[in-house]
N, C-alpha and C positions, 0 to 999 in steps of 0.2 A: 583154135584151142581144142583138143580132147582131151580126157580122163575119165579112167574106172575107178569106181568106187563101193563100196558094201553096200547095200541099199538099205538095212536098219540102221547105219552110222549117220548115211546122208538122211533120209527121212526126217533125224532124231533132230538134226541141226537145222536143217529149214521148217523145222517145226520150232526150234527153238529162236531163231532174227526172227521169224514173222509174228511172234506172239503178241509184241507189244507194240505192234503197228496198228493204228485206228482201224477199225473196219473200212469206213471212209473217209478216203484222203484228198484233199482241194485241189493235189497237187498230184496227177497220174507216176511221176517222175519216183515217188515215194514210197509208192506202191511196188518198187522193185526190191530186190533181193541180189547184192553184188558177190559174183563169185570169182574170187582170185585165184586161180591156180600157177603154182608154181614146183618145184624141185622138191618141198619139204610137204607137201601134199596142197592141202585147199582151204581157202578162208574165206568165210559166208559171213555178211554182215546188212543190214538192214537200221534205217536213221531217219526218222522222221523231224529233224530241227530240237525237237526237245527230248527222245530218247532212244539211246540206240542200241544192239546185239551183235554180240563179235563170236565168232567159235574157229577155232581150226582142227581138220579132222585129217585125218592118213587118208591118199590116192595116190594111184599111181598115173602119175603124170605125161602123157608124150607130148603133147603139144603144151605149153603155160598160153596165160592168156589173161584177161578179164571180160567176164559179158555180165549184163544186167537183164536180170528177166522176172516178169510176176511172181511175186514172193510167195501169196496163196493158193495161187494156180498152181505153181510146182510146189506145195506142200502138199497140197491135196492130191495131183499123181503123185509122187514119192512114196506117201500114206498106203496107196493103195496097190502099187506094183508089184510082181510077183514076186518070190524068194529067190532074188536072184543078184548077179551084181549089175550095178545100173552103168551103164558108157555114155558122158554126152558130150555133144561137138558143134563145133560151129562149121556149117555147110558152107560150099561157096555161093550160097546168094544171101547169107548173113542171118540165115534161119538157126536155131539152134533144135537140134535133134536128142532126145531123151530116148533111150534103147535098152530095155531089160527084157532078158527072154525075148521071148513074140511078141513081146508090147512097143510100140516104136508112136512120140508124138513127136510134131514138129511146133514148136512156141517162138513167137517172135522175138525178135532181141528188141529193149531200151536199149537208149543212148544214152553210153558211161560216162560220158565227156560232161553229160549234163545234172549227173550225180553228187550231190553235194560230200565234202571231205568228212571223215568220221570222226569223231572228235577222237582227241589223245591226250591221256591222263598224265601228268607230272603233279607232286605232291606232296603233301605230309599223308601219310598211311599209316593203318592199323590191321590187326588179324582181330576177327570173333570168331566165335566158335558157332558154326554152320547152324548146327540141331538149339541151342538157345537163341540164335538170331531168327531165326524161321519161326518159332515159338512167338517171341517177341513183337514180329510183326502183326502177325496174325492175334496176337492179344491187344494189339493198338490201333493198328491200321482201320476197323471196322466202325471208330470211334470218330474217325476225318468226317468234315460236312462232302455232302455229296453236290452240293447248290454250290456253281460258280460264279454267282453273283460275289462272292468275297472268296475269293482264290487259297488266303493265304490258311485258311480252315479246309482246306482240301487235302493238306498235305498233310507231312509226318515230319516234325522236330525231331531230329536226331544230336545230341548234345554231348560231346569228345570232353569231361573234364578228369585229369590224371588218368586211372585204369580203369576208367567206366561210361559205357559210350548209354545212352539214356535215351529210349522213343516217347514220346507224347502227340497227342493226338488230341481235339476237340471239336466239336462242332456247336456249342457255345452252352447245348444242354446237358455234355457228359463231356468227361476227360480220363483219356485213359493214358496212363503210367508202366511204363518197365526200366530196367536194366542190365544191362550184360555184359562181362570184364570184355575190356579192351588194352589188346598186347601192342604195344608202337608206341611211336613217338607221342609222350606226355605233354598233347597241346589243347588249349581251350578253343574247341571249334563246333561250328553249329551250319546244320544244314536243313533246309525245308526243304524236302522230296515228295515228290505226286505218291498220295496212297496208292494207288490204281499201278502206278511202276511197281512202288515197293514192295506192295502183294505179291507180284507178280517173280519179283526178286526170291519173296523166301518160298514159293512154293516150288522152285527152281532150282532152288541152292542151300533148301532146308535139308540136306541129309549130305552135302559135297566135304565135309569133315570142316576146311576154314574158309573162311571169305575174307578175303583183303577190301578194304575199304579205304578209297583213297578221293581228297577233295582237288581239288583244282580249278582254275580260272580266274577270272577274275572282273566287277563289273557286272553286267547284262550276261554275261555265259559263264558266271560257274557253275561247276558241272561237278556230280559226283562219281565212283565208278565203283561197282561192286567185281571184284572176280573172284571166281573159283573154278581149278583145273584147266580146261583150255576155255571157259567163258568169261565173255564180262560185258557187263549191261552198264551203260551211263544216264546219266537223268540230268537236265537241266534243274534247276534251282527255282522254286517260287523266291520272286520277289517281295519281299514284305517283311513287315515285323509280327512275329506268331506274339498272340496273346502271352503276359505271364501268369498261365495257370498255376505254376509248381507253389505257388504260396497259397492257394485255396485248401491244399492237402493240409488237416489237422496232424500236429504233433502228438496230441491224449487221445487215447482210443479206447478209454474206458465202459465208456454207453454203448454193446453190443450184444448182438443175438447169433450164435451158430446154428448153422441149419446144414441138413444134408442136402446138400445142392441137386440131384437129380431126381428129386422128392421135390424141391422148390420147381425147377424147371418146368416138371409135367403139371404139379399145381396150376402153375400160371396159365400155363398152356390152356388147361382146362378151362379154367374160370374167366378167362378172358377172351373166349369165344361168343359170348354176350354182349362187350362191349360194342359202343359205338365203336367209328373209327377215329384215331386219337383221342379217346377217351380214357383217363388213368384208373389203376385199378384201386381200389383202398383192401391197403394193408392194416392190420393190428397185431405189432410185436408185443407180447405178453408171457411171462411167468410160464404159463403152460404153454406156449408154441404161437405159432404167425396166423394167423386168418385174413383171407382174400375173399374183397366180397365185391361184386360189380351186376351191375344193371342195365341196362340197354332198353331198347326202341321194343316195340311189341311185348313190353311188361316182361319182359326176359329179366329174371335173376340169377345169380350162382353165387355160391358160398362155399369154399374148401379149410381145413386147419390142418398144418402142417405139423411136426414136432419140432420145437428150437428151445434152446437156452438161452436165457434172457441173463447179462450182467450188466452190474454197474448203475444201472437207473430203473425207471419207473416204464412206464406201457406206451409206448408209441405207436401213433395212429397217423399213416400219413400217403399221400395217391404216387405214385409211381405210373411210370410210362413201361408196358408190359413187356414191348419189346427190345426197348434200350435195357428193361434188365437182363429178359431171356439171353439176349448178345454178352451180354456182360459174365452171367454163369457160365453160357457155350467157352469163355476164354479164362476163367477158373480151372485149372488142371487138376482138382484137388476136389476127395470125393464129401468134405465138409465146404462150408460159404462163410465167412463171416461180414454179415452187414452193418457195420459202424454208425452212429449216429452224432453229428459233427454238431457244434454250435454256432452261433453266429454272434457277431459285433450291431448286427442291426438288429432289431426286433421284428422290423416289420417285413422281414423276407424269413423264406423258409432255409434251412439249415442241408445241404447236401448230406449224401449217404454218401459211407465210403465202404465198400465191395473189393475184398480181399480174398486170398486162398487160407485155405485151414486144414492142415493133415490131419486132425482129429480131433473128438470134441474140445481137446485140452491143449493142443497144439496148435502152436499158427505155423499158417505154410512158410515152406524155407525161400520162395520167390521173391523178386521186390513188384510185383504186378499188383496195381493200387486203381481203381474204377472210381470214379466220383460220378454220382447221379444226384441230380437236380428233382426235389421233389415238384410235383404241380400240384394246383388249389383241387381241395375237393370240393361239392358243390354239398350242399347239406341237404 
């Protein structure tokens, strides 16, 4: 096999299959990166059992061929080669030769034969629109539990019902909410995908204009598949049943307070440099604005008060986890916050907040991105 190629083309794409390859893999086999060449140029793809990268790029082909060789090895020369185009070939003693400019290495070949098949998408599909899906993840995704002691809270509910495809996320203390029209086929379907793909998904495909989204499999392998342009990334399926949060979200949203959210932010930020670790901060929503007050280890105190507007009810006073909120404003687009105060059917548990976007003091934001936080006890 040889072929030339651009070297910021190739670069782009083997930095693109090996992104979402573990660092470490049980299985050396995995660790490769398969490159097809053929007449219509070259196809690099990368699959580790549960998710995998596809891209085709323009070369100019003499020899076709397939060889399998270290995926991050030959990113990181690619990365670094000169400005120039790169030629690589398989030698006759089965080496393969990388040649740009003066730069010339030789990298061993894997065995293709021993490369397992890349999964292929057949389906019901839909189009989202690239820049809200990429949004959307990114306002969900940070909300999955990171603890694989319980799998099915790692991932990201995705939920197909008529024109509106829905991400949810929780990790049992927060729940976080979006949605975004979906063009295609008007069918009820639901898929738990790894946060950690997903992310990796919209920071990839957040600005490619549309993303087709298509499910398929069936069993122990179904699979999802994002594409746009000449990519497309698959992800196996958490098995499991995701909790039903979506009925925790209050219908009246009467009990709230708006605040300018990057005034909240650095507040926090501030005053919760005294706390212990996992120590919640107390808040007081009030008539004249929020105060954050917290305390720590070596007699450390802080106290800040923000400006907010308070409707609807009376003064709440209640501990919040500083960082589940700071994450929660970071995914607020919107240069007001408004923090909802929810009720409950029991008496003896605390009542969640609900954490929305607000285009002005008088206006709520035009998103449907919806944050539910779980107060904790304060201590008196």
């Amino acid at each position: 096999m040889r072929f030339q190629v651009n070297r910021d083309v190739f670069s782009e794409a083997v930095s693109f299959v090996v992104k979402l390859l573990p660092q470490r893999n049980p299985q050396p086999i995995l660790a490769g990166v398969l490159i097809e060449a053929d007449g219509s140029g070259l196809t690099l793809s990368a699959f580790d059992y549960e998710a995998s990268a596809r891209t085709t790029i323009e070369a100019t082909v003499e020899t076709p061929g397939t060889i399998l060789v270290h995926g991050r090895l030959l990113s990181d020369i690619a990365s670094r080669l000169p400005n120039a185009p790169i030629e690589i070939a398989v030698e006759d003693d089965g080496g393969i030769t990388v040649t740009c400019g003066s730069a010339r290495f030789t990298l061993a070949a894997m065995p293709v034969e021993e490369y397992p098949s890349i999964p292929e998408v057949s389906g019901s599909s839909g189009v989202v629109p690239a820049d809200e899906f990429g949004t959307a993840i990114a306002q969900v995704g940070f909300a999955a539990s990171r603890d694989d002691v319980t799998p099915v809270l790692t991932g990201v509910q995705l939920e197909v019902s008529g024109h509106t495809l829905s991400l949810v996320a929780t990790d049992r203390y927060r729940v976080s909410l979006r949605d975004v029209p979906w063009d295609g086929e008007a069918v009820e379907a639901t898929a738990l995908v790894p946060a950690r793909t997903l992310l990796e998904v919209g920071k990839t495909f957040g600005h490619a204009g549309t993303i087709q989204v298509a499910f398929s499999g069936a069993g122990d392998r179904e699979i999802i598949a994002f594409t746009a342009g000449n990519k497309t990334v698959t992800s196996l399926l958490i098995k499991g049943n995701f909790p039903p949060v979506r009925r925790l979200f209050p219908e009246q949203t009467e009990h709230y307070a708006v605040i300018n959210t990057a005034d909240l932010v650095e507040a926090v930020r501030r005053v919760s440099l005294v706390l212990d670790r996992a120590a919640p901060l107390r808040f007081t929503f009030a008539a004249d604005g929020v105060t954050m007050d917290a305390s720590g280890s070596e007699h450390a105190r802080a106290s800040e008060s923000v400006d907010a507007i308070l409707s609807g009810g009376d003064e709440v006073t209640l501990g919040l986890n500083p960082q589940y909120l700071i994450e929660a404003l970071g995914a607020v687009k919107s240069e007001f916050v408004r923090v909802t105060f929810t009720s409950s059917d029991n008496a003896n548990k605390l009542s969640p907040v609900l954490i929305t976007s607000q285009t002005s003091v008088d206006q709520a934001g035009l998103d449907s991105f919806k944050y539910l936080l779980q107060p904790n006890l304060l201590l008196r």
